[in-house]
MIVORO-615877 format. One record per atom (N, C-alpha, C, O, CB): x, y, z. Coordinates in steps of 0.001 Angstrom, whole numbers, plus 500000, padded with zeros to 6 digits. Each point is the difference from the previous one (the first is absolute). Glycine has a CB too. Example, Ala and Ser with C-alpha at 12.3 -4.5 7.8 and 13.67 -1.06 7.14 Angstrom:
REM MIVORO-615877
513190494310507800/499110501190500000/500900501200500000/501036499981500665/497072498846500581/501542502223498034/500820501190500060/499230501090500730/500509501108500169/500675498264497686/
//
This chain:
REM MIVORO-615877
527470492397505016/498587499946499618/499162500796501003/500483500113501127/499861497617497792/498550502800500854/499356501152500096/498755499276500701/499231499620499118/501811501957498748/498434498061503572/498375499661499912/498989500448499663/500024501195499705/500521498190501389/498592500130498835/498924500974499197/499795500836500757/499550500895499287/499334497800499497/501137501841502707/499655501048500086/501006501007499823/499841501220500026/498572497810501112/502635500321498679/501197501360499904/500164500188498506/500728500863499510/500872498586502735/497700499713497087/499752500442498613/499077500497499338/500078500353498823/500971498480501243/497697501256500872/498554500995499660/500229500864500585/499007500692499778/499308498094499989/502581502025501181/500175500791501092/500834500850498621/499672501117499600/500319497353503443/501186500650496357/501143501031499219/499219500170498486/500513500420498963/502171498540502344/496250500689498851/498900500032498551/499284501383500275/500024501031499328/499282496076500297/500224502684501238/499054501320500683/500244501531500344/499367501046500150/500066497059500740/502024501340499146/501065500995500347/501160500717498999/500824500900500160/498720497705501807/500074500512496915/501021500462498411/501300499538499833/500615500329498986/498435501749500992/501590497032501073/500665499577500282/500837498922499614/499446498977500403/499370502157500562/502025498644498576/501250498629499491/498745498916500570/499138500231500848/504282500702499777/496798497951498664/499060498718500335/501228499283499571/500895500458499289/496218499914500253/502790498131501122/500935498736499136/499231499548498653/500473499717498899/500479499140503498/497720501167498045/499176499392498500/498716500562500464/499839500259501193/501344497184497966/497767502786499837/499015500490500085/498676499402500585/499549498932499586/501734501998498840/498076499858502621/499470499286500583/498048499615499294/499163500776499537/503118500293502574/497676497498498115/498372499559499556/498835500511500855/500046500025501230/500913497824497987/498118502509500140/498657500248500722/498986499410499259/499893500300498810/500765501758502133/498737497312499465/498788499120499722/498962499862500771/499983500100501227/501347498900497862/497794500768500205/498428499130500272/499975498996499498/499948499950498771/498784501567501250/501309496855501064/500162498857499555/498819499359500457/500186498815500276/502197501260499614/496435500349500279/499039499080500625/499006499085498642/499216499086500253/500708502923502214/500296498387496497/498973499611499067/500251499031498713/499237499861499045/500028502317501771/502253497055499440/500097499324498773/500348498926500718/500884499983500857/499687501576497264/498577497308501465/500255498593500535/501631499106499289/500598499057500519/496172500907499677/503493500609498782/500991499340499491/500876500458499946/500883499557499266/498173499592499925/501109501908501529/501500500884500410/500210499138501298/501007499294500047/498646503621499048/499413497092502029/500175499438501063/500492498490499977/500892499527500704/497506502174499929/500932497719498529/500390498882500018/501255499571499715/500588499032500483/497511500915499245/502568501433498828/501281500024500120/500932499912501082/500961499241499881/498310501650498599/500623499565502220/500589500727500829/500184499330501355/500944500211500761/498209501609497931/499656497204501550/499743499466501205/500565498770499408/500885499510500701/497050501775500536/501782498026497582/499874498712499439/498880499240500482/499909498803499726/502356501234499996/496730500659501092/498800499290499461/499202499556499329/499740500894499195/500670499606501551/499027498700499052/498796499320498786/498499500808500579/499264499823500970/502022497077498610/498727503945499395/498590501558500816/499072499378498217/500020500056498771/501931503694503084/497499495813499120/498240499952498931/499348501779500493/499940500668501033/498970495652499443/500709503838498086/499183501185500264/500536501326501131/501141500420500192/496991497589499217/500890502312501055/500217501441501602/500453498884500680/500052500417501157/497760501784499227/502600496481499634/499673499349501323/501835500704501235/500726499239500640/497272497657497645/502089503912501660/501181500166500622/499729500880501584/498867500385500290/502389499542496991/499762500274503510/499705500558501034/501027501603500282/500710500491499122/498413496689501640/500725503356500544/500752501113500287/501018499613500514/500484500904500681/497977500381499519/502089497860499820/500712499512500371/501425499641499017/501215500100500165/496638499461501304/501122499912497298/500850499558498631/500563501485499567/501190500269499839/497130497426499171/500518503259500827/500578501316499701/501012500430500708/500823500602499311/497328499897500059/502157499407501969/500844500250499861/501611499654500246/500945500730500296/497045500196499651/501915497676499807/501319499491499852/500129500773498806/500551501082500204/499578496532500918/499573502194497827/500192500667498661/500640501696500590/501134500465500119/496435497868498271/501146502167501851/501010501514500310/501053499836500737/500723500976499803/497549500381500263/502271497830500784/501432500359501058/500972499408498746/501180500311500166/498034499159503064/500530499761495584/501351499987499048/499841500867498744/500636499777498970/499886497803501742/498580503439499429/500144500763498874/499815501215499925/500076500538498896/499528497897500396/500151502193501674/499080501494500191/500991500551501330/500327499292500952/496526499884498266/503504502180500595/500442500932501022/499096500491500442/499965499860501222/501731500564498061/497152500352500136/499006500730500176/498545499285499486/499905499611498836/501918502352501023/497101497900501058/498604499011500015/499408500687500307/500418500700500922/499885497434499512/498474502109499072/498336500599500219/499497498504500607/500043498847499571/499384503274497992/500074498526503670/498954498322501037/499836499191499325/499679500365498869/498830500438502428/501585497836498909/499462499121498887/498590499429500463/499545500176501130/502930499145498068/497097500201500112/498530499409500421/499561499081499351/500057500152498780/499337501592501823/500011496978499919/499601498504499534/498532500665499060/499179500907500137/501856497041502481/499277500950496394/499010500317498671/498394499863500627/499620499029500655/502284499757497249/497147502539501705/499200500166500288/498961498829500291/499462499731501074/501459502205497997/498929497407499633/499144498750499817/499113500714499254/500084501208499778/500176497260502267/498571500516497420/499375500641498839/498310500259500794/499036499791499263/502741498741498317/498005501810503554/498607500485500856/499488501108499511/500606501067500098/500084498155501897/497882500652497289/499973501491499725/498714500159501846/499121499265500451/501215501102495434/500393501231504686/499887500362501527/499143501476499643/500058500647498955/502586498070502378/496665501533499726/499175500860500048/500853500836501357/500408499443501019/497151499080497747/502572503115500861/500361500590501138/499114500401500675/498812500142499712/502793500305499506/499061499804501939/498645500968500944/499337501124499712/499275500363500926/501757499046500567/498954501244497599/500008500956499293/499169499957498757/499739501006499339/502257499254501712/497433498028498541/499562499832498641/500769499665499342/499466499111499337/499301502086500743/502396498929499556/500680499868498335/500376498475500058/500486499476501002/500806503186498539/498446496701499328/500278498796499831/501085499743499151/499759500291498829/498156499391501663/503295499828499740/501026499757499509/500574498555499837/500163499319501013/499926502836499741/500271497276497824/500275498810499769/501738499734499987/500731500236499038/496774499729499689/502841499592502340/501155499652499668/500888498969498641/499483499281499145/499729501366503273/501598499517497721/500371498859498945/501835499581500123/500821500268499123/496903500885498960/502567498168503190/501030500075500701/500735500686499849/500624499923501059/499115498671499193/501166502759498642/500812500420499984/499031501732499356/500706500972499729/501389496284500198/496695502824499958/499535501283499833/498809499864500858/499802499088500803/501141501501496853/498015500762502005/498869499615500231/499279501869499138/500511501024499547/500014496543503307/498074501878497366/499138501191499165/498653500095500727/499343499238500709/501692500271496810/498831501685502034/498426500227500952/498991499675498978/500103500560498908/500511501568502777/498495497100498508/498808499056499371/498869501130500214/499222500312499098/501547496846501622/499214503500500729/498524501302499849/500485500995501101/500915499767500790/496577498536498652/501990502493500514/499752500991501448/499112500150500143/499089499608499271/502183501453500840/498600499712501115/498533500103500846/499088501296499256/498839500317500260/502416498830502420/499668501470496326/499039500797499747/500746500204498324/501031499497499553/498024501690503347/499957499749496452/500041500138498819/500020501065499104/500029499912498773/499304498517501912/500642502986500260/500485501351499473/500545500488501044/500207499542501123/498257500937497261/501856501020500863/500377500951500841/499721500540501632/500648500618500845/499356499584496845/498624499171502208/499395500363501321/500194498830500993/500245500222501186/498001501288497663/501657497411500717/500507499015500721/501231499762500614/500131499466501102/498513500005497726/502357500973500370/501212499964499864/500008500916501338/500143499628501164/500488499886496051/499169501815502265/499835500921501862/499553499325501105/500358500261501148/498912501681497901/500144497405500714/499258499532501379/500862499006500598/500143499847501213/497472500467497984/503052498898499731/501031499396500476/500780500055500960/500072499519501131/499665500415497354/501474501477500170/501366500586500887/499309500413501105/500649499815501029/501028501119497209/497013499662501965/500288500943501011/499525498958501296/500293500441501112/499275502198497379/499872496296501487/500141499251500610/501632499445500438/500772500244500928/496786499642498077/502459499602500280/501860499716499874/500978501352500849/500669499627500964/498923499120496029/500441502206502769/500255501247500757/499682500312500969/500428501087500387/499640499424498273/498982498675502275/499460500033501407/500543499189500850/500306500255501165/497868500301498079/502004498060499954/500676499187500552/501645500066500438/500672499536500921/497406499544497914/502200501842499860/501861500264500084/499909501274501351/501037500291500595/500016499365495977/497816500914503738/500503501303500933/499411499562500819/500075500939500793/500260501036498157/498903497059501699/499608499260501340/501064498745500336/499871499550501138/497432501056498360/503419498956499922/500237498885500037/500895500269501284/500820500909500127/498776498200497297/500136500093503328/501609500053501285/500842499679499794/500086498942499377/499297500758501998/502201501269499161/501076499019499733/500949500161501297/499949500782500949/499917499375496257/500840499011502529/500764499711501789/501464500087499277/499934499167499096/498214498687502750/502694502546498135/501272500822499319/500934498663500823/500531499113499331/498889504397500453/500643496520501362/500704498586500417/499507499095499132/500697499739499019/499527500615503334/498641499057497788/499567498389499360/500357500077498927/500336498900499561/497833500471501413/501976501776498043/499877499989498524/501420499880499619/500156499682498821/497687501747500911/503552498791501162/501125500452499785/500159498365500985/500482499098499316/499858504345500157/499450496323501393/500321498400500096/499593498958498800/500777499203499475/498856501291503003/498953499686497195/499655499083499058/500532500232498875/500243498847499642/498014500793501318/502279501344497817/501007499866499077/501746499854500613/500947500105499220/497062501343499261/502136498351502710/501203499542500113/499816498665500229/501066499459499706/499874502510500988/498294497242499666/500024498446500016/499690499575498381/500361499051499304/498661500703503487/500138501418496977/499489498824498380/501679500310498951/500380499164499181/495731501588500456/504649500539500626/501097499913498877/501171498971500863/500776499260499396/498760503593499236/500420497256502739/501046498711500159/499962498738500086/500985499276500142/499616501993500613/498006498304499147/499791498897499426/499992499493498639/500294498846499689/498895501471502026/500450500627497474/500158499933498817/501746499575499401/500489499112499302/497180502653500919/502916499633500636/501729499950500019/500394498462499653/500437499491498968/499911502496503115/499355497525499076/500711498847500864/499387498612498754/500519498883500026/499292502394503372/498958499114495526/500007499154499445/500936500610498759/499977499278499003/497776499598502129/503023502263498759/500233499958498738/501663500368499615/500663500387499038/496626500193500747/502879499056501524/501265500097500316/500599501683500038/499406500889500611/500698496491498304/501201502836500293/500684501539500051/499045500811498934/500137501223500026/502705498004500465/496307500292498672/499425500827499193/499235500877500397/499139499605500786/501109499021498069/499747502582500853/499812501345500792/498545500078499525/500085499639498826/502459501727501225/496177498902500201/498613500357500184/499507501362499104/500822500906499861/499482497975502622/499068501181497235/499386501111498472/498769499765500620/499513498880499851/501842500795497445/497908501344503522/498785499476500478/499177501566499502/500556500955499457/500306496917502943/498144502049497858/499176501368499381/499466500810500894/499778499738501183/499572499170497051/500404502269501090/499108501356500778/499016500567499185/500451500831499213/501459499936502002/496831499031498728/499504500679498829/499022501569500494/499540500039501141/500419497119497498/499884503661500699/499112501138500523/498573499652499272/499283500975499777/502788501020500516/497607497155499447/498559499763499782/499300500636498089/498878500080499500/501038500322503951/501186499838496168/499399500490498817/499431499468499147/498842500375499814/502304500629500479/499425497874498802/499777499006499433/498133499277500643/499002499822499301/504359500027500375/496773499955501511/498816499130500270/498868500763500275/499322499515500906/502008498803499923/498172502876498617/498590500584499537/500132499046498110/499394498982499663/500502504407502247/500826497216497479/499748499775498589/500145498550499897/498958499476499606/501854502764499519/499907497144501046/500183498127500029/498233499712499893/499207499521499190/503497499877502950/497273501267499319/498584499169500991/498575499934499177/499131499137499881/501823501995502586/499293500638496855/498676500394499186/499947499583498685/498908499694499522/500921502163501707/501516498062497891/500110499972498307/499969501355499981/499371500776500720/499401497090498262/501991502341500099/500323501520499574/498967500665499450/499571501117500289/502526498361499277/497546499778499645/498326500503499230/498765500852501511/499494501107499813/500632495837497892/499639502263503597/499272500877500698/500907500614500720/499544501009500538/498526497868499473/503452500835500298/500664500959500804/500299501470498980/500017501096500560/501157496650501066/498981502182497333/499720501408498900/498702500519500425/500185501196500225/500974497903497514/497940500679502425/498650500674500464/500118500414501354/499806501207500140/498827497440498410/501628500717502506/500243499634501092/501284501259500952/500060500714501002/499104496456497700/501514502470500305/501036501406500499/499506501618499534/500175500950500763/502026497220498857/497182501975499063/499557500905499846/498647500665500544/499581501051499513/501905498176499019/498054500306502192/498436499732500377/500120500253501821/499228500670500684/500039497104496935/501941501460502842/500033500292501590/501750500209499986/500710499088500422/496809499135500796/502838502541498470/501400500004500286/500135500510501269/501197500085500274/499473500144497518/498576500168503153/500177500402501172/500152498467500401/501120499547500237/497604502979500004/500287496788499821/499836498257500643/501561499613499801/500569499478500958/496586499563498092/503370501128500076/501672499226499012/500720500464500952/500858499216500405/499145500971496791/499926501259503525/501240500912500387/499286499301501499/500820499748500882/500029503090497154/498448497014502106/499910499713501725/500486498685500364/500301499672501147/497638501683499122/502137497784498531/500485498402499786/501432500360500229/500609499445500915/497629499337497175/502258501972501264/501334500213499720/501008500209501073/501118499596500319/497919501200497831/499861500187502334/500930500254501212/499721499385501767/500579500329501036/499684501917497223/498645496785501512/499997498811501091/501082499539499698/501026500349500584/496802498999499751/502156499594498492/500949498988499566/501499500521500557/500717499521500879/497710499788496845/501733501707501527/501376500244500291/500367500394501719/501153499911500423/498886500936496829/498830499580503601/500265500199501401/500266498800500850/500662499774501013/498002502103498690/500293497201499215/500452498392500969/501068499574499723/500570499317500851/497542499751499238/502665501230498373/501456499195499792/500956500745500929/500840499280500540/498859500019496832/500351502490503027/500803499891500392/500112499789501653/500999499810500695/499340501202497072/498391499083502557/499643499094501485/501148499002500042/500970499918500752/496217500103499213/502435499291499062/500723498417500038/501514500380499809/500808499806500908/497103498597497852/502383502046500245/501595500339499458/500865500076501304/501096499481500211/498196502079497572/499759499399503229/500926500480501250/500139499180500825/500794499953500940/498690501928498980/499524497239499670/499605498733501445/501138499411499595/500992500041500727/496236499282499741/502793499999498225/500947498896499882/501384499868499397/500749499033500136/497278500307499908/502329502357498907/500607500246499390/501601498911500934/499550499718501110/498583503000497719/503057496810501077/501573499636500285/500440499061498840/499632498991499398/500182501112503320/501550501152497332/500510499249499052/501287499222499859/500889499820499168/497787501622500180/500879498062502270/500778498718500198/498970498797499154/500440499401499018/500818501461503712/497970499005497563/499002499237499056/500063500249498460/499732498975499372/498782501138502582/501688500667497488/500519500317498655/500071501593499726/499096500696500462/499891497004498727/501742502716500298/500816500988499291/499275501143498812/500412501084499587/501381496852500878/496780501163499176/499389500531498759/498756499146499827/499927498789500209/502314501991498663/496747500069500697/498491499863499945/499780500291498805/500740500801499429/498636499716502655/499014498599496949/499985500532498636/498000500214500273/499100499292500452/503719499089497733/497276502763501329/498881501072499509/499253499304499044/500449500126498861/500863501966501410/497539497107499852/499989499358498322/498756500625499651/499172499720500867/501998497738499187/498200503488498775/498832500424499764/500157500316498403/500507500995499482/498940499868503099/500050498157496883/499539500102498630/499189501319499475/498887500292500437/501079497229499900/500785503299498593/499029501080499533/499971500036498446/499269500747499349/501192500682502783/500468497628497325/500330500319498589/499704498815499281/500220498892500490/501532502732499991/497742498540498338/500151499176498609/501418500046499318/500958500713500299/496577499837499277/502317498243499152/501232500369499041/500027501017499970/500787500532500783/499309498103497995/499039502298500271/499778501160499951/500441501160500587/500276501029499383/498488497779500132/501316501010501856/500042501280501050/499246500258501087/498897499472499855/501636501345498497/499553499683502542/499321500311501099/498492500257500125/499650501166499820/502429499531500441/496873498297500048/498833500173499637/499422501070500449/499091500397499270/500866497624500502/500241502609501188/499533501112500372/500820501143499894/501197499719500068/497591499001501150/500902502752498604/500333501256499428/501532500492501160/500562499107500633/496254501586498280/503578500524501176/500655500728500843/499482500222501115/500427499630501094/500378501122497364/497967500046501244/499499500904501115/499094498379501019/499538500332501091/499983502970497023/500358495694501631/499260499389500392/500898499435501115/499810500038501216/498653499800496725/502805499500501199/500951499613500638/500692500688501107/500399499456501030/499581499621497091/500125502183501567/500425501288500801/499195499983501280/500571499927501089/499943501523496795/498137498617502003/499290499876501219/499932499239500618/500419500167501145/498787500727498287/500270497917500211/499603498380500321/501474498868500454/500211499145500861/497510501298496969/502836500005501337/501104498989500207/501623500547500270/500574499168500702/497777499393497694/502094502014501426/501490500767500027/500241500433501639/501083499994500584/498667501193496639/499272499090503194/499833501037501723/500178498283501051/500725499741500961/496545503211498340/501907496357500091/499929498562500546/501451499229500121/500459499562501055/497123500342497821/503022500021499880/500910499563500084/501667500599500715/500940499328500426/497220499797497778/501661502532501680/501038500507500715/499513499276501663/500940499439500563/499608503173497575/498374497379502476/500355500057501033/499983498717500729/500112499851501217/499318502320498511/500418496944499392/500178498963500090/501674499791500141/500473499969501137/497123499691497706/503023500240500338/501020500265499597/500620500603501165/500669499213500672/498634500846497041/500632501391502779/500277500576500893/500230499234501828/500961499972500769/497831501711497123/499767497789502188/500139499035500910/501193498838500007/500806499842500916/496824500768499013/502313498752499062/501001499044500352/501412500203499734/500662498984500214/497625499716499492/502524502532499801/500884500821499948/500396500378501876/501033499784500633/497951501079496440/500084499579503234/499905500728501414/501003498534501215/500747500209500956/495932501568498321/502878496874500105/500661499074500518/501288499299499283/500205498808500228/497588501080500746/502884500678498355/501367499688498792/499608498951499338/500540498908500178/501460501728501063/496765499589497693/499306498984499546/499808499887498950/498782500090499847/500529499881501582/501551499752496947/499962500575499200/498294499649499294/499137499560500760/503870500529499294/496752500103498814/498229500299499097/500469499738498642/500725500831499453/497921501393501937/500971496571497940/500012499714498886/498722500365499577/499090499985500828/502578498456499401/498105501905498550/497741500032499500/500137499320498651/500932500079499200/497796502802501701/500014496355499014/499343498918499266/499105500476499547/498935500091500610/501581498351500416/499728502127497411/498739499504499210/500522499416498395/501052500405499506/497232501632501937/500821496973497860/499911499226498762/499505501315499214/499201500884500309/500208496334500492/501409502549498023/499698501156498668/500803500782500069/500812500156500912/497126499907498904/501870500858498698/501018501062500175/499656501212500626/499229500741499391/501615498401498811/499648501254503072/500168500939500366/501105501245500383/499980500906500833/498470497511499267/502653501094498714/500400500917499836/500501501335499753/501133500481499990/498327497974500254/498998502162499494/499782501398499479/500019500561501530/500500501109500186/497930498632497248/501030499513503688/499589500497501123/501287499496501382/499817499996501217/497237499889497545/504176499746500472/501334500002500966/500037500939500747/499829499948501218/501400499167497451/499037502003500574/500460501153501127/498786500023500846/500262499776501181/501317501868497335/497189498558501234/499152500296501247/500351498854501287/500155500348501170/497767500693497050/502164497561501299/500247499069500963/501221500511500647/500074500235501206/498824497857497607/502229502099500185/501217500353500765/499390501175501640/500272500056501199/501545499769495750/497323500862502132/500007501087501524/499273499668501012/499987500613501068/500202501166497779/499122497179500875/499186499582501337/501374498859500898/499608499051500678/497143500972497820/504638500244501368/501014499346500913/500339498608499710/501028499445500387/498176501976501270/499680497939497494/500420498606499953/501727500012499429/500594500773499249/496520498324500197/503299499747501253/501375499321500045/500479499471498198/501113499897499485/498203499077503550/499336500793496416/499877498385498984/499412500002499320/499255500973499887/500940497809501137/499723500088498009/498270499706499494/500723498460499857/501174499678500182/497159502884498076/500469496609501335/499803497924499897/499041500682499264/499221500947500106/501214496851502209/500080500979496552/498849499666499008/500073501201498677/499180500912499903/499103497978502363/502841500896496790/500484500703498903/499500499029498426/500818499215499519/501492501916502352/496381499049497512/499693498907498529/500963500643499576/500082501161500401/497439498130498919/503252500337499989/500741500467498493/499442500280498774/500309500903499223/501059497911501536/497630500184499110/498993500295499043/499120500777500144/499197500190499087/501129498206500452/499588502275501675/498994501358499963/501277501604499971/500002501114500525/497448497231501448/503076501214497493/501747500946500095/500160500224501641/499637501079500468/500218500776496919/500563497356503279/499885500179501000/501662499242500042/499985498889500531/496944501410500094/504192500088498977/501321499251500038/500667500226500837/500060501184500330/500034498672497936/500582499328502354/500544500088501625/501752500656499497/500804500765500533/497452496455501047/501725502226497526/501399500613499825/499799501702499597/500351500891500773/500722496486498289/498471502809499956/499547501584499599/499526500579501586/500511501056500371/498362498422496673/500449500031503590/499593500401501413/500732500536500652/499737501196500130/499194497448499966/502121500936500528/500956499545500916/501021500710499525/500589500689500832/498633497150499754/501225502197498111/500898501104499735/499438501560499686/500636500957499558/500701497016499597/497112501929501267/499624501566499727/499922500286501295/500353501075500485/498326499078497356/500922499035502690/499565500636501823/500967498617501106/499536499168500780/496848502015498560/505000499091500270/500889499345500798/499830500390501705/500505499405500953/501093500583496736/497700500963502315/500128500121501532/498659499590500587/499556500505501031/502174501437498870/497467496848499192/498881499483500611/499945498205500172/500344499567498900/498519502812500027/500967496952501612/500689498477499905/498365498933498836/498799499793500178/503138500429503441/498910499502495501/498934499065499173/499813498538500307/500874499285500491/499680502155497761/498341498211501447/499737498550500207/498881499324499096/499025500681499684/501705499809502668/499401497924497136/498872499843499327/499969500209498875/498911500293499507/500310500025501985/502218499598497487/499969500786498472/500196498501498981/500415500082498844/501067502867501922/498163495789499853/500544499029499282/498625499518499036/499390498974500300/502693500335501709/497737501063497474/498519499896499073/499309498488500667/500690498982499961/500390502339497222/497675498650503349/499627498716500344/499155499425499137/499624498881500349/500705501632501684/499187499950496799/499004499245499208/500763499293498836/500236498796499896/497837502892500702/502339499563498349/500582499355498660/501197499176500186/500242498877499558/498958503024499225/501623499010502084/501466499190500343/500032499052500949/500743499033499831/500298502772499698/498096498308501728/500281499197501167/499077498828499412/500122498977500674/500386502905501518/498825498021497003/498605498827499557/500032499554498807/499511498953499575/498947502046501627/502297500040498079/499839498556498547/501294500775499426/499887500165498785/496888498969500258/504612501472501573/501348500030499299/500777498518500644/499291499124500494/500873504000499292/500888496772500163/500996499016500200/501052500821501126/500399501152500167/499288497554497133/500509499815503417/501039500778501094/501316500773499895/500455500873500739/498647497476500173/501655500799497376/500653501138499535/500084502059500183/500743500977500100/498818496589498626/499078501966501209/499137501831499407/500041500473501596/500525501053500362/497055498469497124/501747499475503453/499562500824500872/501600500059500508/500331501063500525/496741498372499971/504004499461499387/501198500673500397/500393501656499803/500164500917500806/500371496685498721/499546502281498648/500260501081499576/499385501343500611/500722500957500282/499656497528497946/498323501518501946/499852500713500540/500207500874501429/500060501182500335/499218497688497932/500793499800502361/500539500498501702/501598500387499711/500072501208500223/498239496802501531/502356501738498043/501155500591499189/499550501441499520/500019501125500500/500814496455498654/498878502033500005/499921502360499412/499666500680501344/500787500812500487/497603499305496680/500291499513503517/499424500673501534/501038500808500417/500087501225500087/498544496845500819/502876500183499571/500588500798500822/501374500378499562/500790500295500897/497812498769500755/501867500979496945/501321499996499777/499211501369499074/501079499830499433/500707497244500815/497659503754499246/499487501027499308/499484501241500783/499700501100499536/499835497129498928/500420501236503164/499768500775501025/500669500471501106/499759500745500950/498861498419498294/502617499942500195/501538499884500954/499205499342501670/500658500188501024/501186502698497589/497398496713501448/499410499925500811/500473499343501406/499360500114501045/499328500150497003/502524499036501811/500698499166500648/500921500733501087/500383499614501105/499399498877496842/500498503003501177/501258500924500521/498610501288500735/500447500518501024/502403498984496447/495671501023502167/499816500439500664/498507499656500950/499198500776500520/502623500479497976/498235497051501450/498583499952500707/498405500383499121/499808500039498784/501977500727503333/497491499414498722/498922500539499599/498919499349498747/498999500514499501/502599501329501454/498949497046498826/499269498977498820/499450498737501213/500795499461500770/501230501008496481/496654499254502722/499693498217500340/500106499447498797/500002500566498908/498301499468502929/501806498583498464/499703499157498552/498706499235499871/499967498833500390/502441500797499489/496428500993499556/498403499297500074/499135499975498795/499903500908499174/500028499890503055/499505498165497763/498949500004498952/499291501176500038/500063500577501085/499714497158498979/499465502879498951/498823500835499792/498738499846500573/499126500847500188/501889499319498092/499017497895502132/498105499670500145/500119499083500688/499149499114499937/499646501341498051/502428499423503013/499986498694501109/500262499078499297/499816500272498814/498641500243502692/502041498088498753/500232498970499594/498686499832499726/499397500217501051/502635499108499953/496921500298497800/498727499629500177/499947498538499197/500631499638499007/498403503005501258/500069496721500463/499831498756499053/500923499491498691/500991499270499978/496824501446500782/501283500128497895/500505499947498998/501771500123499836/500503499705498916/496979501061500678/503349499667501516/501104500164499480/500321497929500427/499431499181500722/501287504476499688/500423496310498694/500589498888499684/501081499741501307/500550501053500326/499015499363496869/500798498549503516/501066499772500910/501523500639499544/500798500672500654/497740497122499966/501507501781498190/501429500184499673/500494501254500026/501075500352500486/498733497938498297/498868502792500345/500254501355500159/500364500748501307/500719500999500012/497901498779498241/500798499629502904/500444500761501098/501245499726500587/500866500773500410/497033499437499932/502026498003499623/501291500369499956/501085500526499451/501104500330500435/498063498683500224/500335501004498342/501631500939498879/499589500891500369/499712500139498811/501065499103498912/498583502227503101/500039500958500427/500685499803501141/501172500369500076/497108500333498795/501269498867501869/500801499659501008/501904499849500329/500714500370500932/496783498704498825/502788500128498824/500903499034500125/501101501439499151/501140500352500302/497304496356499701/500966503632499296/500265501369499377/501240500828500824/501206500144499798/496076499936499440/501495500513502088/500284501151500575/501350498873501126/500810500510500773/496139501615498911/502967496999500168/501151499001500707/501228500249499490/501061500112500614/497507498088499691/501145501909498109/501044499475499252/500832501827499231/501056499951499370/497225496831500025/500995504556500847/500216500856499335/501484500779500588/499784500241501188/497456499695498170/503535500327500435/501174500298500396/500175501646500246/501077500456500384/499657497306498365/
//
């Protein structure tokens, strides 16, 4: 038998596995945990603690876990008022209300990212205490922790409706955001990048609908593609492999991702044709994760199904003989999925020969 790290290591690497290894996000369903723990969990009432007994018997590969928000709606420093709702949350207002506001914002926001001090020791001590503490609660299960280049959080922050005005109107303001953000990640990358602490980092920046990639080529080309190579690049520089995260289909825009170096991608809908098996046998020399449908199948099929399915993943992908498959939901364990279903995913990739 294979530990998980010598089995996310021979995943990463394309490599013979004994059985295929799990990656999950387990922080948000009270009745998985309870499975799992055999606690009696009213409501969020659970801790970080419960999470992660649950991950050390089911998961090779974990994104941080984190105790349920609670339902506070909080005001940032910044203005935006955001209502939690223990396992999401949404922005209720911002501080401003067009295009021009919106500038005044980032470019506020952009002063702060290129003044800000940083101490390259403190920052490279303090993510080595917070992942080995984390470790030590979660036993051999290997860490999926993130790097983001800042893209995603102009459009989130504004709504697309004034960030469409907003980008066209100051795209100089966008490109000066762009390239703070990304000077502070890789500040940090260098500070803290070892991968004795883990092996592989995930990129997560939402750009796509069912549909397709909400924004054009040339936009992406500028704004986002340059960001992510060197992102990417950085944590390469420390033998560090780069999975990237985004929801929807963005499959028209593979190859460009392919060339910005990423290792990967997490987070494959099926229902946006986004199929991990069709994937994986077109671009075998890229490692998939995240193809187990989390809404229709993981939430209202039968564990039968979701068997069946983790089955095709990895016996349709030979996946066993060359690595390079995780075994993950599409949308995190979320609430709505049912106990039983995860475990028959789970119990699945136990049982697949």
């Amino acid at each position: 038998m294979m530990t998980p790290l010598e089995r996310v290591l021979a995943t990463l690497n394309h490599q013979p596995v004994d059985r295929c290894a799990v990656l999950e996000q387990l922080s948000y369903n009270p009745r998985v945990i309870a499975d799992w723990t055999g606690k009696a969990i009213e409501g969020f009432d659970y801790t970080l603690d419960d999470i992660c007994a649950v991950i050390r018997q089911t998961c090779d590969l974990v994104m941080p876990p984190t105790a349920p928000r609670g339902t506070e709606r909080v005001t940032t420093s910044d203005g935006f008022v955001i209502q939690n709702d223990n396992w999401t949350g949404w922005h209720v207002s911002r501080p401003f209300s067009d295009a021009d506001g919106a500038r005044d914002w980032l470019l506020a926001r952009t002063r702060v990212l290129r003044e800000a001090p940083f101490d390259a020791a403190r920052a490279r001590d303090d993510y080595r205490r917070g992942m080995l503490e984390l470790q030590a609660k979660i036993g051999d299960t290997v860490i999926l922790n993130f790097s983001g280049t800042g893209f995603c959080m102009p459009f989130d922050s504004m709504g697309l409706e004034i960030f469409t005005f907003f980008q066209l109107d100051y795209p100089e303001v966008l490109k000066a955001y762009m390239e703070a953000s990304v000077a502070a990640e890789l500040r940090r990358v260098h500070a803290v990048a070892d991968p004795a602490l883990s092996p592989v980092i995930l990129i997560p920046e939402d750009f796509a609908t069912k549909q397709g990639p909400i924004f054009g080529p040339e936009f992406l080309g500028e704004y986002h593609y340059p960001s992510i190579r060197q992102v990417a690049d950085a944590w390469h520089e420390h033998g560090i492999k780069v999975l990237y995260h985004s929801d929807g289909n963005w499959k028209p825009v593979i190859p460009d991702l392919k060339a910005c170096q990423v290792d990967g991608f997490y987070c494959l809908e099926k229902n946006c044709g986004m199929d991990i098996v069709e994937l994986k046998n077109a671009w075998p020399e890229l490692v998939w994760s995240g193809g187990v449908d989390g809404v229709d199948l993981m939430e209202r099929g039968t564990p039968e199904q979701v068997k069946a399915e983790v089955r095709r993943h990895i016996r349709e992908t030979s996946a066993l003989a060359t690595g390079g498959l995780f075994v993950a939901s599409s949308s995190e364990i979320n609430p709505p999925i049912p106990p039983e279903n995860f475990r028959a995913m789970v119990e699945a990739v136990w049982e697949t020969p």
